[in-house]
N, C-alpha and C positions, 0 to 999 in steps of 0.2 A: 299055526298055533304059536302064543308067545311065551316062552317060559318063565317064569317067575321064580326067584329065589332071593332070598335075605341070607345077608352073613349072620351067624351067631355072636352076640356082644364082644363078645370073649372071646373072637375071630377076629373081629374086627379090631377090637384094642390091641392085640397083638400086633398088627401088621399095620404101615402105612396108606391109608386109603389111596391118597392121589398114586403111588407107587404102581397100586394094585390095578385103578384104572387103567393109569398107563400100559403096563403091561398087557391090559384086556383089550386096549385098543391097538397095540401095535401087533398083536395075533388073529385079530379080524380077518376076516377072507375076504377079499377085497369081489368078489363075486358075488357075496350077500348083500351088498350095499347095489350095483349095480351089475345084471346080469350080462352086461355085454363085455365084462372087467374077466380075467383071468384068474386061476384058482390058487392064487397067492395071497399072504401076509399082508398086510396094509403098508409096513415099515419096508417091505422088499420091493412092493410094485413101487412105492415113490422114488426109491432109490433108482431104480430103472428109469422111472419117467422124470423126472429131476433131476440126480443126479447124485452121486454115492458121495459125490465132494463137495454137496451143499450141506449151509449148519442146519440142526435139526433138531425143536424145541417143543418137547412132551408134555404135556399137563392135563388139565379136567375144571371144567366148571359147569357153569346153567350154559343151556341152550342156547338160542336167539329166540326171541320173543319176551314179551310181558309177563310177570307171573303178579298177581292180585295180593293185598296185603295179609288175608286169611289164610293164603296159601299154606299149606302144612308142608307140601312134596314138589321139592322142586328138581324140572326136569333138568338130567344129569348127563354131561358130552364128557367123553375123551376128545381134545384138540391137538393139533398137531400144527404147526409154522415150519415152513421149510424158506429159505432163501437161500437163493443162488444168484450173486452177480447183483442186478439190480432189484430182482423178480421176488415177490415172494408169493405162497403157495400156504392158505388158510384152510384147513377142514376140521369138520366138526362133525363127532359121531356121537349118535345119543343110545349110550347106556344103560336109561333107566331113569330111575329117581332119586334124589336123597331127601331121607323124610326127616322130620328137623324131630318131631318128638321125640323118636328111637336113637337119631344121632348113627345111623347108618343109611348101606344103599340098599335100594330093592332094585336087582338087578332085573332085563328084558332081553328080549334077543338084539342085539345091533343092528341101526338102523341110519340109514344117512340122513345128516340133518341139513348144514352145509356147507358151500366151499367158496371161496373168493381166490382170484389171482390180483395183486395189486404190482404196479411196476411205476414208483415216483407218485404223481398226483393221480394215477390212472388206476380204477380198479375194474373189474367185472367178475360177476356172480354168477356161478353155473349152476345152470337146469340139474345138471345130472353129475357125478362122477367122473362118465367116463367119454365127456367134453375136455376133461381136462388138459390130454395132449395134444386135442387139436388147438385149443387155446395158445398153449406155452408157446408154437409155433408160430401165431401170428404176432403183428405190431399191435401197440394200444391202437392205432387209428384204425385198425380192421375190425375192433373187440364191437362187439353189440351193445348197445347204451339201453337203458332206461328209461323213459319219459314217465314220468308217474306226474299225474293232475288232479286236483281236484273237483274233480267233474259237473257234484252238484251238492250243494247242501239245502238241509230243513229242518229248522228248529221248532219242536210246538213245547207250547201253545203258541200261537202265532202273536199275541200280544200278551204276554206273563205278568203278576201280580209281581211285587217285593216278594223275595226270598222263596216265589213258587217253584217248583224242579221243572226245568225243562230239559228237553230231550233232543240232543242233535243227530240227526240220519246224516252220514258224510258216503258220500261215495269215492270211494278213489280209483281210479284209469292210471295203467301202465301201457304207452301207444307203443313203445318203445321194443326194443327185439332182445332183452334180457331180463330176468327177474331181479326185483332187487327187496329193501326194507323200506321202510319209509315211515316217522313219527308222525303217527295225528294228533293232535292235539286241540285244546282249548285253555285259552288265556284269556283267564275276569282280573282286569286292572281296576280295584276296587283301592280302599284304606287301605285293605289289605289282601296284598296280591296273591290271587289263586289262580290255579291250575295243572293240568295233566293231561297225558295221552296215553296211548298206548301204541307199538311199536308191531306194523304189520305187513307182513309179506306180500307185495301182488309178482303175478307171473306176468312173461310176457303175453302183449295181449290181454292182460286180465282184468278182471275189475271185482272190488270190494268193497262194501258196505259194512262200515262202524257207526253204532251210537253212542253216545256219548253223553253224558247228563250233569248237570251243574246246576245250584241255586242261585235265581234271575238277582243279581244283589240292589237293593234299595238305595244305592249311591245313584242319584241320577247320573252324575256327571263321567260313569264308568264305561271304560274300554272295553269291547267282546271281542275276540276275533278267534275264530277256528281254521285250521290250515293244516300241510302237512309238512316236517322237514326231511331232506335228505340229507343225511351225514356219509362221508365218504372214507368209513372206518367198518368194518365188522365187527359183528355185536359180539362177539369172544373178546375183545381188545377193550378196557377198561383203561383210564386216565389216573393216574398216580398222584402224589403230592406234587409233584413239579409240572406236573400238563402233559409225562410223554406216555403214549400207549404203550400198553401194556398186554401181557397173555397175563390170566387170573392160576391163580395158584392152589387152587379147589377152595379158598378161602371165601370167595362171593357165595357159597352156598349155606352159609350160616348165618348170613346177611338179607334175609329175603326183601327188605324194602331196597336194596339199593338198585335195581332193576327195575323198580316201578315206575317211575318219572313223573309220579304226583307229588309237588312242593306245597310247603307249606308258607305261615309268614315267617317264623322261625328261619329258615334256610334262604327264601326267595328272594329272586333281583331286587333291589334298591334301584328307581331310576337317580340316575347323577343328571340328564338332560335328555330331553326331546324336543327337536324344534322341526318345522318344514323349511326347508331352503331353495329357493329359486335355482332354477337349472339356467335359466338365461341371463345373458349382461357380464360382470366381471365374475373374478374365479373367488371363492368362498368359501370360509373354514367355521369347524364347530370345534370349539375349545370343552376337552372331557376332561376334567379334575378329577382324578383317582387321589384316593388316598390310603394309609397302610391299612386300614379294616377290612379292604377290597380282597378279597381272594380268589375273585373269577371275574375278569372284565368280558361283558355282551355285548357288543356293537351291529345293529343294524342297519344297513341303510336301501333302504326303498329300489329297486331293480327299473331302471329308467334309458329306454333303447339312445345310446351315446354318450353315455354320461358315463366316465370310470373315476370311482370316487378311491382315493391314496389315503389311505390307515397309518400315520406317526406316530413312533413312539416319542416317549419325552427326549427332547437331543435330537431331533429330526429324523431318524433313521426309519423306515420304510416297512410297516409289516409286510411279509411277503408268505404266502401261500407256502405250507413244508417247513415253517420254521418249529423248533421244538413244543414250543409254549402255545401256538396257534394252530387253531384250528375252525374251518370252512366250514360255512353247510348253508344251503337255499332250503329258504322256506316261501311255499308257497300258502298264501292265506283268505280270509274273506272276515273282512269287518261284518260281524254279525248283524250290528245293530243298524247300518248304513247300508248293507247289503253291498260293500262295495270289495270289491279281487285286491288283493295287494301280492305282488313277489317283492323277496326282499334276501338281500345277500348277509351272511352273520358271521360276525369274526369272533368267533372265543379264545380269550387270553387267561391261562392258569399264570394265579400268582405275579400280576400285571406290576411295573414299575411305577411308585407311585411318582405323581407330575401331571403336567397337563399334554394329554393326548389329544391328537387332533382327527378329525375327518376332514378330507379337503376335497373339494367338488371344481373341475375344470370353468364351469365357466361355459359361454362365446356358444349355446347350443342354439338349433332353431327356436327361432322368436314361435311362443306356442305350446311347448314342450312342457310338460307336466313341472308343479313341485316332487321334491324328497322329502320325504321325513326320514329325518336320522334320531336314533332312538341310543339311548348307551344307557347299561344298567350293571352293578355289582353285586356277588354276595358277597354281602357284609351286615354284624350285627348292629352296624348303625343305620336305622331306619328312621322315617318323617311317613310316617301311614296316619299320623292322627291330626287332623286338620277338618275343622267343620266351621258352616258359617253358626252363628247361636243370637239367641236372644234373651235378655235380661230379665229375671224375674223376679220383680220384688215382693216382700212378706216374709211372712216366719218360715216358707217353705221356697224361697226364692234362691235365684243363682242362677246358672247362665246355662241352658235348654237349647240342644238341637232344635233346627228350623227344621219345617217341610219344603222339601222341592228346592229349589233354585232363590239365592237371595236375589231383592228387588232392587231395581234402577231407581236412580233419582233420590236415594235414600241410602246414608252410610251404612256400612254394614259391618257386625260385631263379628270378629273369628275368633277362634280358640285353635292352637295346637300346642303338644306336645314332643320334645325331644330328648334324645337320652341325656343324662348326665355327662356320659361323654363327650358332649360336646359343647364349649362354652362359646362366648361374645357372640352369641345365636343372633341372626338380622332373618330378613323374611323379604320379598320382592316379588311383584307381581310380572309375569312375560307374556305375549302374547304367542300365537302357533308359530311365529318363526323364532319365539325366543329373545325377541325386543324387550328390554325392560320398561316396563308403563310408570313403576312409580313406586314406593318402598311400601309394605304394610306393617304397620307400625304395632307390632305385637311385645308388649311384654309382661315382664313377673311380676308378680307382690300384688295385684290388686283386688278388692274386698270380693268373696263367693269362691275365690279360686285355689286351687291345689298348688302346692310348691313349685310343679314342672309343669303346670300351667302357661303359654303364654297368650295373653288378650287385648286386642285392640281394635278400635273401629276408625274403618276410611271408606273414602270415595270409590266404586267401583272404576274399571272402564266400562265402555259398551261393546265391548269387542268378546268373544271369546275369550278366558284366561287361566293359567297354570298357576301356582305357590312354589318359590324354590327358595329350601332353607341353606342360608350359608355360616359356616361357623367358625370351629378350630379346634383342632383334636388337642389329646395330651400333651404332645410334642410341638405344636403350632403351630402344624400343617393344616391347610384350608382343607374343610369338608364341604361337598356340597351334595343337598339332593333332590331332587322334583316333584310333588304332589301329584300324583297316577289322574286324578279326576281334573277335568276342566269345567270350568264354568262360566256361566253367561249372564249376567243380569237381567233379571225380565220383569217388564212392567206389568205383571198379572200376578193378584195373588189371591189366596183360595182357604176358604179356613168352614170347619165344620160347626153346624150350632145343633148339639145336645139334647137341646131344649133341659127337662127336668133328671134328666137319668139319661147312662151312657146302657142300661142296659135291656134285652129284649127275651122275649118269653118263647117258648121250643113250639111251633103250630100257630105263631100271629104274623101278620104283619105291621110294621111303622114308618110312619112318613117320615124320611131325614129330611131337613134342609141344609142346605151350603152358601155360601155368600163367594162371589168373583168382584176382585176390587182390583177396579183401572187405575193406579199408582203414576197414570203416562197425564202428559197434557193434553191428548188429544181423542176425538172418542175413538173407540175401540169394538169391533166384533167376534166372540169367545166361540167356538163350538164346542161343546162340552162332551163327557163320558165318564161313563163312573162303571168298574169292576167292585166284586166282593169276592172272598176264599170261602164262603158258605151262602146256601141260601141263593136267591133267586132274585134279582134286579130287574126293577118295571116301573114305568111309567116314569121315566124322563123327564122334566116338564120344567122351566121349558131346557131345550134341546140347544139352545144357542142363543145370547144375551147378546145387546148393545148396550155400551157404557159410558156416559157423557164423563169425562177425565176429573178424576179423585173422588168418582164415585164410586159405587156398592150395587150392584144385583142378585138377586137369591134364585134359585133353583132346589130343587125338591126332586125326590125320588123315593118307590117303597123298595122297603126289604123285606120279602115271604119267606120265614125261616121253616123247614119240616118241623114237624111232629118230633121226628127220633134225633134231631139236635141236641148235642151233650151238652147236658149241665156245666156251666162254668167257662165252658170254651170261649175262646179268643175270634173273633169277627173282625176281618180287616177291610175296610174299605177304604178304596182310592181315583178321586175325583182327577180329570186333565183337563184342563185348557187350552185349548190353542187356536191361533189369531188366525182369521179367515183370510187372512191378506198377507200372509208371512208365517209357515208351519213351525219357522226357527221361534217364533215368540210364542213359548208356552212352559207353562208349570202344573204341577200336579200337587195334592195335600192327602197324607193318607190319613184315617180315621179307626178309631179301635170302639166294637162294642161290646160287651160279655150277655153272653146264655146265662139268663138267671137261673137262678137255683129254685128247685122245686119248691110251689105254693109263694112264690116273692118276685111279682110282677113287676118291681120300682127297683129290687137290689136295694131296698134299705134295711134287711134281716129283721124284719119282722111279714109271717106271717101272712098270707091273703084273707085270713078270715078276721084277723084282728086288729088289719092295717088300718087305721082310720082314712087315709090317702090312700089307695091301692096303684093309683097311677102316678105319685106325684112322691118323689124317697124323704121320709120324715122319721129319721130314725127313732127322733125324740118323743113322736107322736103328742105335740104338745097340740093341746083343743084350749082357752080361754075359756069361751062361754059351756063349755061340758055338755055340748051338743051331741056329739059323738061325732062331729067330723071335721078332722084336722083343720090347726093355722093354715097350713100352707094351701090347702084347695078348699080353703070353707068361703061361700062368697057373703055371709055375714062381717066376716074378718077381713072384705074386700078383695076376697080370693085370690089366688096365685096373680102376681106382676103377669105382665105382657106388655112387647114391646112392637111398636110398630114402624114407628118413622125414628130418625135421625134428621139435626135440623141444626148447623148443619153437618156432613158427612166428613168432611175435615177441614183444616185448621191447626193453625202454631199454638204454643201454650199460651194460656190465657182465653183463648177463644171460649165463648160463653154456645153452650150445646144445650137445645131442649129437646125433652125424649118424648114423644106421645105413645100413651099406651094408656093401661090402665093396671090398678090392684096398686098406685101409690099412695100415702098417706099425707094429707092434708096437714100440716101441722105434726107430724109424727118424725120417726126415723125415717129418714132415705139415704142412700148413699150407689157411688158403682164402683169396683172394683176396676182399675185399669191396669192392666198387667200387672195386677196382686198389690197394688196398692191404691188402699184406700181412699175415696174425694168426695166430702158430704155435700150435698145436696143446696143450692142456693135457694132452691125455690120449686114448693109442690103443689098439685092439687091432682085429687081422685085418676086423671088423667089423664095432668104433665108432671115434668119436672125435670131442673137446668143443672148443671153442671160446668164448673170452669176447668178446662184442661190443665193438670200444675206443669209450672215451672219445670219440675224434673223429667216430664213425659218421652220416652226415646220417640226420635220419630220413626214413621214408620205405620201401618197397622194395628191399632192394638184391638185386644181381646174384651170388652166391657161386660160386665156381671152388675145384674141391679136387683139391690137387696131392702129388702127394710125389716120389718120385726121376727115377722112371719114365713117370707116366701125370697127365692133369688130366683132369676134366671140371666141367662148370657145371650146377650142382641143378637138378633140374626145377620147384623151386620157390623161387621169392625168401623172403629172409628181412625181416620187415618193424617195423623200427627204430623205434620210439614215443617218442614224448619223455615226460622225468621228470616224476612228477607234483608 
């Protein structure tokens, strides 16, 4: 049975809590923790087994383990540090709980939670209590180690939408002949950097299974990796302002988040550099520029069988394992997205020197032998998370719009970021994965659509893989520098949605989408296509995989079968993929939004089904000319709704003269098409053509064309795609 008791407020303000534990824990019978222990004191029997003239350091905080951020009670130890000589002796007994509402404890019968013997770099964790003398007896090289692996993982859904939850099963293996902890975790290297674990016990011999859940983030170009670390500290021992472990002071119990170990962007790493380094040929160093906003330097470098990579500080001097400020830990992991194993060795430095630190890798390995990636990241409140490729959009609602997917080859491309004020003579350069620079991207402020701390500028991609790393200058003068989390690839495929007359769909129908895939390459190309949705039912495909003679356009179509019981108003996301049958790396994807009309408003023009003159075609205006009763825009008196059929041709520099066949154009009337929101009227019409001259100002690239005259617009089913002069 466990008995339960609360102190009374007014007991408890009286008296010193941690005081009180203490006291409750050096009275314990050292027999109710483990029945093969003798029927003594806790404080008596260590004295016997350690040693009466070791120092001896009393306190109370949370347990080991995770506690959740709702948690209200958190579980409550008396701890006790004994050191003798080199040796120290870690136990931990759990008391109970402190409940944060009440601001007291709810005491339990004492129960063993747990113990560590550490001596220098060496530790070991005991099964039991009353291991512990046979321990102290032996050397570190006799002690039983650990082996904890990540055995298997599984993420579903096996292919996730943007911002879907998925669900990761991890199992983790301890082969090893001792229990230990072991952090699981998951790392989304997105704009902005997410992630968390939680911290879990396997036995020797054991195995455990964690899930684990995160939102699939919508940055293509972003990092997953799940794995586990092992730190070689016990989870009583807490990091100070200065980096040295520490015993907790009953203090961590009023603090319930700082146990959790889910960051946010607020607090989380800044990369300063990641590059991959050749293990073969001559010896090779990665220059890590810290600066003073840094208050915790990360350093990982990829676990590579002969390779021992030397950690300097600024001044040459040699991190070395045991120093106050640093601290070790292997983690082991699994690129989520590549399915591929990574071990990787991590040096954390509290409160790091700022200067340029180095990683340096020997060098002269077998010809063969894998790259490194060395990865170094800071907390610090100067962050570089905001960086996207954009494109321009003219008219009274224009200004510079995220792209879909991956920007395209062969064709400049517009960025935009953001950096704090803190940091001035901001430049910008492009690296590849070993961290080569390609070539500067020419980003800057003041230009028309843009925000103050805006910076914008368009260049040339490479074709390689690539990173953004902002370099700058803090208040004082010192270089900042930091890395853009996402990498990107320029890809000759792009993918864009056509609407037709309305973005929106009715709860119990279904609608034909189409899409258009534009080969941007010179050479023809073969797409297999796929398209998901977050509601509703996807069918009929068609076609399944397009051939594209170079700087042309193909369409594909697909239905969407929404239910019956679809909510009004909701948000429909669909998202189409391409990728080249001759190369998996050349592919992009475009996502699409539709809304659940509102009851009785099949078009989303807020008028009505029974009064709409268009029911399927949105005319909010519901303007009719002839007083027929059925609207401009789908009356075929009035030449009915445009349609577009061909492009003639598909692209071309500005000036290029483009005729459109279709039909619903006016002979002598208004014609015009909108290209990327700005306006180009019409050189020349009839019932079912009509030309157009690319202007002068057209960005190159893909654009979006909308073709309008009095009555009726619609958007091509195919982009027209702007080439620059030769």
């Amino acid at each position: 049975m466990t008995a339960v008791f609360t102190l009374h407020p007014a007991l408890a303000a009286a008296q010193d809590p941690v005081d009180a534990r203490i006291r409750r824990t050096q009275a314990i019978v050292v027999s109710s923790l483990d029945p093969t222990l003798p029927e003594l004191r806790l404080d008596s029997w260590l004295q016997q087994v350690v040693g009466a003239d070791a120092r001896y350091t009393w306190t109370s905080g949370s347990c080991a383990g995770t506690r959740g951020p709702d948690t209200t009670a958190v579980p409550l130890c008396g701890i006790v540090a004994v050191t003798r000589s080199d040796v120290t002796v870690t136990i931990g007994v759990r008391l109970g709980e402190y409940v944060h509402d009440a601001k007291s404890d709810r005491s339990e019968t004492p129960r063993f939670d747990e113990a560590y013997i550490s001596r220098g770099h060496d530790m070991v964790m005991l099964d039991r209590l009353g291991d512990l003398a046979r321990m102290l007896s032996l050397s570190p090289a006799q002690w039983p180690r650990p082996d904890i692996v990540l055995e298997a993982i599984r993420c579903l859904p096996d292919r996730p939408r943007h911002f879907e939850t998925v669900t990761c099963s991890m199992t983790v293996v301890n082969n090893g002949g001792a229990p230990s902890f072991a952090r699981v975790f998951l790392d989304v290297q997105t704009n902005y950097n997410r992630g968390g674990g939680e911290f879990l016990k396997v036995g020797a011999g054991g195995r455990r299974t964690l899930r684990l859940m995160f939102a699939w983030p919508d940055e293509e170009g972003a990092a997953i990796s799940a794995g586990i670390e092992l730190r070689n500290r016990t989870p009583y021992h807490r990091l100070n302002e200065r980096g040295e472990l520490m015993l907790p002071s009953g203090e961590d119990l009023r603090t319930p988040y700082d146990l959790l170990d889910w960051q946010d962007d607020s607090d989380g790493p800044r990369t300063i550099v990641s590059a991959r380094v050749a293990t073969t040929g001559r010896p090779s160093a990665i220059d890590v520029p810290v600066d003073a906003s840094i208050s915790r330097l990360i350093v990982s470098v990829e676990t590579v069988a002969g390779v021992a990579p030397t950690f300097v500080r600024p001044g040459g001097a040699v991190v070395r394992e045991g120093e106050r400020d640093v601290r070790l830990s292997d983690v082991r992991s699994l690129d989520v997205k590549r399915q591929i194993r990574i071990d990787r060795k991590v040096y954390t430095v509290e409160r790091p020197q700022p200067g340029v630190w180095k990683v340096e890798l020997p060098g002269m390995v077998s010809a063969g032998s894998p790259d490194v990636r060395v990865t170094a990241s800071g907390i610090s409140p100067i962050a570089f998370g905001d960086f996207e490729f954009v494109r321009l959009q003219e008219g009274v609602h224009g200004g510079y719009f995220q792209i879909d997917g991956m920007p395209l080859s062969i064709v400049p491309a517009t960025a935009q970021a953001r950096v704090p004020d803190a940091v001035r003579e901001v430049t910008f350069r492009v690296v590849d994965e070993r961290g080569t620079s390609l070539g500067i991207a020419p980003l800057r402020r003041g230009l028309p659509h843009t925000g103050t701390d805006d910076y914008i500028g368009t260049f040339d991609l490479p074709a390689v893989p690539f990173q953004v790393v902002m370099n700058g200058l803090d208040a004082s003068g010192a270089p900042v520098q930091r890395q853009h989390a996402l990498t990107y690839r320029a890809q000759p495929v792009a993918l864009l949605f056509h609407y037709d007359r309305s973005n929106v769909i009715e709860p119990g129908t279904s609608r034909r989408i189409t899409f258009s895939v534009t080969n941007v390459a010179s050479e023809r190309a073969t797409f297999a296509l796929d398209v998901s949705s977050n509601s509703g039912e996807v069918r009929d495909l068609s076609p399944r995989t397009v051939t594209i003679e170079p700087r042309t356009s193909a369409t594909s179509s697909f239905s969407l079968s929404l239910p019956t019981n679809a909510e009004h108003f909701g948000r429909i996301e669909l998202r189409v993929i391409a990728t080249s049958t001759a190369d998996p790396a050349v592919t992009n994807t475009v996502t699409g939004h539709l809304e659940v009309s509102r009851p009785d408003d099949a078009d989303g023009d807020y008028v009505d089904n029974a009064k709409d003159n268009c029911r399927n075609v949105s005319n909010s205006g519901q303007e009719d000319r002839n007083q027929n009763g059925v609207g401009d825009a789908c009356d075929p008196a009035e030449a009915g709704p445009i349609t577009v059929r061909r492009l003639q041709p598909e692209s071309g520099p500005p000036g290029t003269a483009v005729t459109v066949s279709g039909s619903g154009f006016r002979a002598g009337g208004l014609n015009f098409v909108m290209l990327n929101g700005l306006p180009v009227q019409a050189v020349a019409a009839s019932a079912t053509e009509m030309t157009f001259v690319v202007p002068p100002g057209a960005a190159v690239g893909p654009v979006v064309l909308i073709f309008a005259n009095e009555n009726s617009f619609v958007m091509s089913p195919v982009p027209f795609l702007v080439l620059r002069r030769d």
